[in-house]
Backbone as JSON, one array per atom type, in Angstrom:
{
  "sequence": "XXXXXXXXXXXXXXXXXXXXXXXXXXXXXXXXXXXXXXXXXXXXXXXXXXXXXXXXXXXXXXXXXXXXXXXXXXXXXXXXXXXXXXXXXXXXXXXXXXXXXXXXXXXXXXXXXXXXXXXXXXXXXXXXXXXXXXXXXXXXXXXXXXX",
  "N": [[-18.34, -20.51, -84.34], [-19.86, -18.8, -81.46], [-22.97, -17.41, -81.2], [-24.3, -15.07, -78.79], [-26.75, -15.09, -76.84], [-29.41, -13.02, -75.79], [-28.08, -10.53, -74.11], [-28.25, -10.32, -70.01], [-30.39, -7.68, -69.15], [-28.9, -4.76, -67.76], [-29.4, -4.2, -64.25], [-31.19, -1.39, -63.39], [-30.78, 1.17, -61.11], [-32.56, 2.9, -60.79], [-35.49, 2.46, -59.51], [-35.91, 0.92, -56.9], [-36.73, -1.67, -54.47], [-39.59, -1.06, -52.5], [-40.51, -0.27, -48.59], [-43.47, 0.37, -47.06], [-44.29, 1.84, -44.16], [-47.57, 0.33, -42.76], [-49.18, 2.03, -40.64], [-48.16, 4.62, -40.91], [-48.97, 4.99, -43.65], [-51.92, 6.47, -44.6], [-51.49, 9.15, -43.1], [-49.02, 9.52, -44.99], [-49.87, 9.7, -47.4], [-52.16, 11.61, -46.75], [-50.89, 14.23, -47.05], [-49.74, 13.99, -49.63], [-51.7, 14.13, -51.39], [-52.44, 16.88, -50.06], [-50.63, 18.46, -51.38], [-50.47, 18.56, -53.68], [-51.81, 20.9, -55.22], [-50.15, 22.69, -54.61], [-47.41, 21.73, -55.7], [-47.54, 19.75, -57.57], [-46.08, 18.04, -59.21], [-43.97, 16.64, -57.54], [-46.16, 15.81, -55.82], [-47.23, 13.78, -57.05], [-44.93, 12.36, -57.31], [-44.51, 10.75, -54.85], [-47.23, 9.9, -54.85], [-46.95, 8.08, -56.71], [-44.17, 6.59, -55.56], [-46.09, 5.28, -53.37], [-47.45, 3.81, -54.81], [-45.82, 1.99, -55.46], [-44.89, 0.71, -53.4], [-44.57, -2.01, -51.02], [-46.28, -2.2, -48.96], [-46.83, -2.38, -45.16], [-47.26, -3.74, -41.76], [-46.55, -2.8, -38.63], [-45.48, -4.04, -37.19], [-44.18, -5.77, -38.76], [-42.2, -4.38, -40.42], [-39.24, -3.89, -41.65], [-35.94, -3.21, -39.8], [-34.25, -2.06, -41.12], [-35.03, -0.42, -42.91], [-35.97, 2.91, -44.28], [-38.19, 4.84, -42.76], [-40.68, 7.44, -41.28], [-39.09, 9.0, -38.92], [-36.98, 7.39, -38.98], [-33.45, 7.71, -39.22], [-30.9, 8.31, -41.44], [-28.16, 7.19, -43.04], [-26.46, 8.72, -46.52], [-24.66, 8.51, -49.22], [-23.96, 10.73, -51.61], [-23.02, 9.54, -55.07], [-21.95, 11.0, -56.62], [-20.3, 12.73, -55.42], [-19.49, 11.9, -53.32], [-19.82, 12.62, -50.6], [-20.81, 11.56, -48.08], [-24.36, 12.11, -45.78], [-26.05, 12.18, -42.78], [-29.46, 12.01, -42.12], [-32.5, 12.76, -40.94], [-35.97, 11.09, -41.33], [-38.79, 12.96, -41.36], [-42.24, 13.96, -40.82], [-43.07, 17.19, -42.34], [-44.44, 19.01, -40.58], [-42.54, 18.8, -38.72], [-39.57, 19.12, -39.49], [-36.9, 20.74, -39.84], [-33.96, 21.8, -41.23], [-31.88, 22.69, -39.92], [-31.5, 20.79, -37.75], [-31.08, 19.16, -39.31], [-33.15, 17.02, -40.03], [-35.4, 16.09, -42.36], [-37.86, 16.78, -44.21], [-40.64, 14.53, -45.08], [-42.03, 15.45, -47.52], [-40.47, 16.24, -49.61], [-37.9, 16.67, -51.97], [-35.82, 15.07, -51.28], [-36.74, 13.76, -49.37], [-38.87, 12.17, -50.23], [-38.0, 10.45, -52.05], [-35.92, 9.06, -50.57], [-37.74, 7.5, -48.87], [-38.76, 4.34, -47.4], [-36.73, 2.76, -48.7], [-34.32, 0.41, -48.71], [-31.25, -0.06, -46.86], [-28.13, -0.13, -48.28], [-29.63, -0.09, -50.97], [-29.37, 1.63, -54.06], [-30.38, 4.97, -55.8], [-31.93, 7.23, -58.38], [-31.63, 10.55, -57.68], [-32.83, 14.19, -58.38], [-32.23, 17.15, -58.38], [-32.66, 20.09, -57.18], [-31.64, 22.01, -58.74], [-32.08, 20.94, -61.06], [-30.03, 18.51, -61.43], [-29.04, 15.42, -62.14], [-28.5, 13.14, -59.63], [-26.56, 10.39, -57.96], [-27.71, 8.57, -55.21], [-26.25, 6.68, -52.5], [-27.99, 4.52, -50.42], [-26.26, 3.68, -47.04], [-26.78, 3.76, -44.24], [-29.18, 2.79, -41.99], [-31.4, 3.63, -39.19], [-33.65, 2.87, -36.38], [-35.14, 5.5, -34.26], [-36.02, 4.67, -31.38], [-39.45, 5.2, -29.57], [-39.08, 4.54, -26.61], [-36.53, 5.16, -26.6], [-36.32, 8.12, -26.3], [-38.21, 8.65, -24.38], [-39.2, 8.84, -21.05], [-40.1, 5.75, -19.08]],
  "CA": [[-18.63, -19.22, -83.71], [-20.89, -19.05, -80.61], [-23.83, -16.66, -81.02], [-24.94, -14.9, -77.92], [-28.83, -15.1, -76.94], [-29.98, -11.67, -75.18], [-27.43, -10.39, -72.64], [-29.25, -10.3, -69.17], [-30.02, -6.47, -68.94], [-28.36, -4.48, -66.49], [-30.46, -3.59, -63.45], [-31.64, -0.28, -63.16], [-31.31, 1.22, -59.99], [-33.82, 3.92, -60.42], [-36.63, 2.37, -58.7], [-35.37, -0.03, -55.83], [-38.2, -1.86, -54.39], [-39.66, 0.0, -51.35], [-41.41, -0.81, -48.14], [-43.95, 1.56, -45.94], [-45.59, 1.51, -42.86], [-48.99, 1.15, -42.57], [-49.21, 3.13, -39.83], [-47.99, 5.73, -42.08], [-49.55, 5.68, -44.81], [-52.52, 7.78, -44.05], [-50.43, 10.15, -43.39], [-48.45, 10.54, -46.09], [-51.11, 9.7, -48.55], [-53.13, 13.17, -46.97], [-49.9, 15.04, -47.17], [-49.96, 14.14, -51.1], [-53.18, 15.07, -51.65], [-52.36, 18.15, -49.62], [-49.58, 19.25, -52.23], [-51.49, 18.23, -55.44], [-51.95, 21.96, -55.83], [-48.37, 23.58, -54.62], [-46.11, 21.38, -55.7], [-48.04, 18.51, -58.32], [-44.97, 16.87, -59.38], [-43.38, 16.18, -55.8], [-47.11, 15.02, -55.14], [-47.36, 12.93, -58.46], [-44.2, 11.42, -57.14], [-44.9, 10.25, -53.49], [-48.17, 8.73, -55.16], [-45.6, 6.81, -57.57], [-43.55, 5.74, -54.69], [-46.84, 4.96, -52.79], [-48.36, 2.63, -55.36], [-45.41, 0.4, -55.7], [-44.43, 0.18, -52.06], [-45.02, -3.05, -50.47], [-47.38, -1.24, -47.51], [-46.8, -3.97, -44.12], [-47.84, -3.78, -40.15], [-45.47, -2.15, -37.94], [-44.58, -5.51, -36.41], [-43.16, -6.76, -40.4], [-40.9, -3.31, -40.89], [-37.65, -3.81, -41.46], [-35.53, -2.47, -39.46], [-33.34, -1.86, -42.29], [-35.67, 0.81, -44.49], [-35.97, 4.28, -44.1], [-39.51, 5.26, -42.38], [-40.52, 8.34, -40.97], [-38.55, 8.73, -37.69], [-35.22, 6.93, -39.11], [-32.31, 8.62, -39.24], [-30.74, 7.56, -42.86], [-26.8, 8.03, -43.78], [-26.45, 8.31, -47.89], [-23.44, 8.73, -49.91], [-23.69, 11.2, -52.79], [-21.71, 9.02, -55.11], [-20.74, 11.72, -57.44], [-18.84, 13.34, -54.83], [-18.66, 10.73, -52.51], [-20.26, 12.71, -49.62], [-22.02, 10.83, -47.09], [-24.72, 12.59, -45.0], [-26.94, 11.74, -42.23], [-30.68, 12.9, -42.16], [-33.67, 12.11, -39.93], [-36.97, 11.84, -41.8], [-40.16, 13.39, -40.49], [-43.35, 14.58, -41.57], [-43.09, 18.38, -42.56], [-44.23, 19.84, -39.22], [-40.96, 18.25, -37.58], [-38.79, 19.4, -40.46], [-35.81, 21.82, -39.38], [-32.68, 21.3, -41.69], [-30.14, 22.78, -39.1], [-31.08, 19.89, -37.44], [-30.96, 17.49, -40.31], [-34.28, 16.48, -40.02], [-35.96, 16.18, -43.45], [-39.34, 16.52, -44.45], [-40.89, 13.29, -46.21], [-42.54, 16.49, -48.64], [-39.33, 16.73, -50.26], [-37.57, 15.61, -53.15], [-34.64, 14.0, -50.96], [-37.52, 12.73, -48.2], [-39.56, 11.06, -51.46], [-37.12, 9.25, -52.83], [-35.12, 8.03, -49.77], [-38.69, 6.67, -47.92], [-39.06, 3.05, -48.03], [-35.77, 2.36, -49.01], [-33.67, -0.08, -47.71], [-29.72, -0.1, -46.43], [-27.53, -0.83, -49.57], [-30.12, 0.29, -52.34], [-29.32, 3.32, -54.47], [-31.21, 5.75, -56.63], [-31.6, 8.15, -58.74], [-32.17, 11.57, -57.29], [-32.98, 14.84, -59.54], [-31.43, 17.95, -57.51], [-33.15, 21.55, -57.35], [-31.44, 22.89, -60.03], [-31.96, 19.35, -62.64], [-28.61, 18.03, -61.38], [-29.17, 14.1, -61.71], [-27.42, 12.25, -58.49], [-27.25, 8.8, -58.05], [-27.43, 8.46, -53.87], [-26.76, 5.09, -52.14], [-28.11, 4.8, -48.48], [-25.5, 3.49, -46.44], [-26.86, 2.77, -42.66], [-30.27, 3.19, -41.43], [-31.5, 3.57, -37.55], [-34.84, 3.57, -35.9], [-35.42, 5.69, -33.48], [-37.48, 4.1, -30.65], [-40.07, 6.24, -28.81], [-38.56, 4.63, -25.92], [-35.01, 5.86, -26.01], [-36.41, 9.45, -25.81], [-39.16, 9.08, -23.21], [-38.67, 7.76, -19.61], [-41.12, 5.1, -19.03]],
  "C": [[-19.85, -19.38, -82.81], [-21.71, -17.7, -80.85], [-24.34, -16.16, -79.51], [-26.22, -14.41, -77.95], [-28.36, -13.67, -76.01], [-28.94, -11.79, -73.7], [-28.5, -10.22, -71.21], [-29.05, -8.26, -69.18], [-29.49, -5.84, -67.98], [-29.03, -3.62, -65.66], [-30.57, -2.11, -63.35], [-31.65, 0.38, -61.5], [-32.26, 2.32, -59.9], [-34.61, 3.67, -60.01], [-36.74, 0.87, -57.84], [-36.59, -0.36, -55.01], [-38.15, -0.79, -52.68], [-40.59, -0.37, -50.43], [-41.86, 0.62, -46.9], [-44.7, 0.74, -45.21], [-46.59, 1.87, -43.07], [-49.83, 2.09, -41.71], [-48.96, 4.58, -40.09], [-48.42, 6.19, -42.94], [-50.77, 6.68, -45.04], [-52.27, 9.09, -44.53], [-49.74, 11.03, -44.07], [-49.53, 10.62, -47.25], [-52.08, 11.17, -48.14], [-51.99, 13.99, -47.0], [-49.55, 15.31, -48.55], [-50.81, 14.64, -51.6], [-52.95, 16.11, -51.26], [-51.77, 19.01, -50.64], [-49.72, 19.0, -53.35], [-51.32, 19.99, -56.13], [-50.72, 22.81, -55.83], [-47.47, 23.08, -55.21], [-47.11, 19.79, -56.66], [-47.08, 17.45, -58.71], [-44.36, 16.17, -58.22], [-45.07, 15.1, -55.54], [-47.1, 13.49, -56.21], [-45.74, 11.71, -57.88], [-43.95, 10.8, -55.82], [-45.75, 9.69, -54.19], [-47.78, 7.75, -55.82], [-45.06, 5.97, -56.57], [-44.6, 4.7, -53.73], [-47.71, 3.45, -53.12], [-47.33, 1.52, -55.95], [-44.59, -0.04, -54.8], [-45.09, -1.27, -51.83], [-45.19, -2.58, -48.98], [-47.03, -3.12, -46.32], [-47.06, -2.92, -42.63], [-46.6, -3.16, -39.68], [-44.49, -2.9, -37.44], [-43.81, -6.31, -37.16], [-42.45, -5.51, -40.78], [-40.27, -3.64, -40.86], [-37.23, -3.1, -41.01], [-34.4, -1.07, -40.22], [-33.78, -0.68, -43.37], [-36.13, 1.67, -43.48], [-37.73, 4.13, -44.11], [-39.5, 6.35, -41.72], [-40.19, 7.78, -39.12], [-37.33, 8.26, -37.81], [-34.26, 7.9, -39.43], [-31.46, 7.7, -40.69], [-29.43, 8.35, -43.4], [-26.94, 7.39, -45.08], [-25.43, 9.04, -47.68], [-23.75, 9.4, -51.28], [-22.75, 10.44, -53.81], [-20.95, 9.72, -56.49], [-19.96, 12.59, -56.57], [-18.23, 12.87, -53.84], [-18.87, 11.04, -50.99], [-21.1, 12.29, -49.11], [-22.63, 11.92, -45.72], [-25.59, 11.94, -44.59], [-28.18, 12.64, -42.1], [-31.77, 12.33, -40.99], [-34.79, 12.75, -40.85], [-37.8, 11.74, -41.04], [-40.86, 14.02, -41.28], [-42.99, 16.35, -41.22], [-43.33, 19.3, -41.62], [-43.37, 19.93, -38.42], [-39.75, 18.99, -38.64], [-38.06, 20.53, -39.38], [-33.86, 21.0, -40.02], [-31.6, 21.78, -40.93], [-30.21, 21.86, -37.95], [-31.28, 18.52, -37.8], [-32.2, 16.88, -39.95], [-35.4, 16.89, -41.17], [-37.51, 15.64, -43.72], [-39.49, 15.41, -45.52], [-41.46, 14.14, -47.47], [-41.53, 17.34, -49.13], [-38.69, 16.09, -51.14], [-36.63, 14.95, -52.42], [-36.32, 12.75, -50.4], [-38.39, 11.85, -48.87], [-38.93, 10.47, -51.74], [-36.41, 8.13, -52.05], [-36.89, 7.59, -48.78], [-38.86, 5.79, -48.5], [-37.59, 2.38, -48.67], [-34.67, 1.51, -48.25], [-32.31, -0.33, -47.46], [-29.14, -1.34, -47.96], [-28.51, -0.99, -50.57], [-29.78, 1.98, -52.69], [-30.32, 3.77, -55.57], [-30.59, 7.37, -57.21], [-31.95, 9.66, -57.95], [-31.64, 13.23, -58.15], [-32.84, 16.1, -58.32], [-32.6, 19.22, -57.99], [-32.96, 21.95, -58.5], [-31.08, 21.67, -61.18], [-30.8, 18.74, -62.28], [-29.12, 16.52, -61.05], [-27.96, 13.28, -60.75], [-27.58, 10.83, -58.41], [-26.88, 8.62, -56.14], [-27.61, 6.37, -53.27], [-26.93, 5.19, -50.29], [-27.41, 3.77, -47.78], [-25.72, 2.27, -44.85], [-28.43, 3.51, -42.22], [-30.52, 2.93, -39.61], [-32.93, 3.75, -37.46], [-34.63, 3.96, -34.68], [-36.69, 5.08, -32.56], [-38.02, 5.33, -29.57], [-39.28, 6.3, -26.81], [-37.13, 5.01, -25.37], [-35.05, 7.51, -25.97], [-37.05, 9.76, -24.64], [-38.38, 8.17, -21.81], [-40.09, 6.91, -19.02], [-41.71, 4.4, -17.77]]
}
């Protein structure tokens, strides 16, 4: 009879590694602090995501992970709907045109994330989702301006 030693466990995708801009961080780091008092848990969890990002230069981003300014299709995969979003810092926000504030429980969870990682995500009303992000895009400053 063969004994088996310790199965390998099976990965977790609840906390997929994550990479931010440093150009960003700032940013969002006073936007956490900002919401410490309205909203402590949302803040409590951007400083989570914050302190186990792997922070890099603008010139080492992947093109591949969700930063503010990308446009980011996920797949709900309990119902299998895939939507596209654009995140932005909270002054840019306007959901009728899909543009999601990073001071949100989607825009926390999907920043830093990179094409083909999924997660967990915890819905308004407690509904646990498991979202996988699909296709990421950066927008470049230059395909809006004329230079």
């Amino acid at each position: 009879m063969i004994e088996m030693t310790k199965a390998p466990k099976p990965r977790s995708p609840k906390a997929p590694k994550i990479v931010i801009n440093a150009d960003e961080l700032a940013h969002i780091e006073a936007l956490a602090e900002g919401a410490m008092q309205r909203n402590p848990a949302l803040a409590d969890r951007l400083f989570e995501e914050i302190g186990r990002a792997r922070i890099v230069t603008p010139a080492k981003m992947p093109s591949d992970v969700v930063s503010v300014g990308s446009t980011v299709t996920y797949r709900d995969e309990s119902t299998g709907l895939e939507k596209s979003v654009t995140l932005v810092y909270p002054e840019d926000a306007d959901i009728a045109r899909q543009r999601v504030s990073v001071m949100t429980p989607i825009g926390v969870a999907l920043l830093g994330l990179a094409e083909g990682a999924a997660f967990y995500w915890d819905t308004r009303d407690n509904q646990r989702r498991m979202l996988s992000v699909i296709k990421v895009e950066q927008v470049q400053p230059s395909d809006t301006e004329q230079g």
